[in-house]
N, C-alpha and C positions, 0 to 999 in steps of 0.2 A: 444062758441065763439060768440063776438057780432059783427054786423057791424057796431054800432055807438063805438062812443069813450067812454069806460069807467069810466070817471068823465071828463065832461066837462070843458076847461082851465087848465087842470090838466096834469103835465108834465107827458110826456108818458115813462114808463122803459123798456127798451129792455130785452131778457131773464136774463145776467149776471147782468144789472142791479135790476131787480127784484127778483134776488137771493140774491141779496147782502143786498136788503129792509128786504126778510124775515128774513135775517140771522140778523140785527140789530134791529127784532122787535119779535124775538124768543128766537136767539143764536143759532139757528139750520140752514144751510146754504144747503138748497134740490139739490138734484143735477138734473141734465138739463132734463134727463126723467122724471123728477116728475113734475117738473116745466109743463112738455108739458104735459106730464098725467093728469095735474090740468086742463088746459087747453081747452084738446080736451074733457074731462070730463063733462067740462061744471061747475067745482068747482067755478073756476078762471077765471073771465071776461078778452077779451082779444080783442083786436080788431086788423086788419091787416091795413097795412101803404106799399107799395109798396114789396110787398111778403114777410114781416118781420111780428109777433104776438107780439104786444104792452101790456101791462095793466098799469093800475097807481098804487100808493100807498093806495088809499081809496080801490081800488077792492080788492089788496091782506088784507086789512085789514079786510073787509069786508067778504071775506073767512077765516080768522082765527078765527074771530068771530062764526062765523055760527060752525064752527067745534069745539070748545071750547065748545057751547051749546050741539051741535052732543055730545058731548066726555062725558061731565055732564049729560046728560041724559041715554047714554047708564053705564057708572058708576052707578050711583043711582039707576039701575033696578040690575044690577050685584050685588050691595051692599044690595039691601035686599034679592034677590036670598040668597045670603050668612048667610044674618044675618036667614034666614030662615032656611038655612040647619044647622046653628051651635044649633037653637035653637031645632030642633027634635034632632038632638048628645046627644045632653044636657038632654033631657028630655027622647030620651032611656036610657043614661047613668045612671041617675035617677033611673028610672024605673031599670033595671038590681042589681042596689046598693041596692035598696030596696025589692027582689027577695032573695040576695043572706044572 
């Protein structure tokens, strides 16, 4: 959570309306504990306005962003994980065919 305001002149969205930004820039609409888990997380910049947690549009963008690279990066490790284990399968497989 920030004390300044998270994009300067930038309309500020309250929880519901910040649900409703991720939901037309995903299709997936989080519900209010995630929202705050992002949050107090420190995923999702947020700044308070009279005991209320604000964020804008660029912030939550800006989090979906970073998490999309998060998500491609842990994929791409997972995906030659993979491609590595099919390739030893393959290559006892091999070996056993050529044994028997």
């Amino acid at each position: 959570m920030s004390d300044s305001a998270p994009g300067a002149g930038e309309p500020l969205l309250s929880a519901g309306q910040a649900r409703r930004c991720c939901y037309e820039l995903t299709g997936h609409k989080p519900s209010p504990s995630t929202y705050w888990r992002w949050i107090l997380g420190g995923r999702l910049t947020a700044t308070r306005v009279g005991g209320r947690l604000f964020t804008t549009e660029s912030a939550i963008r800006a989090m979906l962003a970073a998490d999309e690279q998060r998500n491609r990066g842990s994929a791409g490790a997972r995906g030659a994980a993979a491609a590595a284990r099919l390739s030893a399968a393959l290559k006892a497989n091999a070996r056993r065919e050529a044994t028997s």
